[in-house]
N, C-alpha and C positions, 0 to 999 in steps of 0.2 A: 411274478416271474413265470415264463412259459414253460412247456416240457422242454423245450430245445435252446432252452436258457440253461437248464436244469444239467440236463446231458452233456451242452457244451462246458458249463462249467466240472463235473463230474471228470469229462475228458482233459480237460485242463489239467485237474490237481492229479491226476494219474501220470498224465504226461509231465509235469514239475519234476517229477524225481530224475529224469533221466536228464544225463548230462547238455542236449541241445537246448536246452529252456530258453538259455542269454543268449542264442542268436536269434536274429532276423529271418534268417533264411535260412529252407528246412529241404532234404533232399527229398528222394519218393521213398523210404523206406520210415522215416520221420514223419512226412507228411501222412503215410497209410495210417500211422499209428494215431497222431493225431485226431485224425478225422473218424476215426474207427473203421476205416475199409482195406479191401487189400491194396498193395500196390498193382498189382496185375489190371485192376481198375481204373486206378491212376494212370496208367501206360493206356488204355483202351479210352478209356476219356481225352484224353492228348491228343490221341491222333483222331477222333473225331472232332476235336475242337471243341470240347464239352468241360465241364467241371472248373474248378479252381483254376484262374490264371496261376500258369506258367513262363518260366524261360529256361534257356541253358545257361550255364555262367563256368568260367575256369577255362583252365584250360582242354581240359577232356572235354566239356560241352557239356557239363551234368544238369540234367532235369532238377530247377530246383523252384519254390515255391515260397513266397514271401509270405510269413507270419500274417501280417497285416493284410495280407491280400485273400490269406484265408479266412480271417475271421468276417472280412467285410463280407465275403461266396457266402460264410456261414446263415451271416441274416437275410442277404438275398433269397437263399432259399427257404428259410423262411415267412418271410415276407411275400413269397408266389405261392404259397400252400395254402387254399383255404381256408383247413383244416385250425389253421395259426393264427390268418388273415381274417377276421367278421366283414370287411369290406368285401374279401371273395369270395366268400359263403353265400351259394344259390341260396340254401334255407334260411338265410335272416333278410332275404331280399322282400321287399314287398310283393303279393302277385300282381301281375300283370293283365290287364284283360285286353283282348282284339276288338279294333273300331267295329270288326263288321258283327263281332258276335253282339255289342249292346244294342245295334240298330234293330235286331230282330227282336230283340228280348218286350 
């Protein structure tokens, strides 16, 4: 299990207690807590078109975020982290040598 198995699950059983658990769908104040960030980031991620897929839904048009759409952002990102990823790790990569440097050798 990775650290960010670890944290996500962590974050989960914290988040369990509060009453949104049994829906699908979480708004930005839910979603920040989730995720552990503010919302104010949430709002800033949105309108660059960055982080967790969103939509609006209701009638007021509220920003709201599918459980399941989080979780899938969650492996994404790590899955693009090196750090997480040995496949993206410069340091476990073999080295590389340049054609022109063996010719002179």
């Amino acid at each position: 299990m990775s650290v960010v198995d670890l944290i996500f699950s962590a974050r989960a059983l914290e988040f369990r207690d509060r009453p949104t658990v049994g829906r699908a769908f979480l708004g930005v104040q839910d979603t920040a807590a989730y995720l552990g960030l503010s919302p104010k980031t949430l709002y800033v991620w949105r309108h660059r078109r960055q982080g967790p897929p969103s939509f609006r839904m209701g009638a007021r048009g509220r920003v709201t975020y599918r459980v399941d759409a989080l979780d899938a952002w969650i492996r994404e990102q790590e899955q693009a982290d090196s750090r997480s990823n040995p496949a993206l790790n410069p340091v476990s990569a073999a080295p590389q040598r340049c054609a022109a440097y063996s010719a002179t050798v």
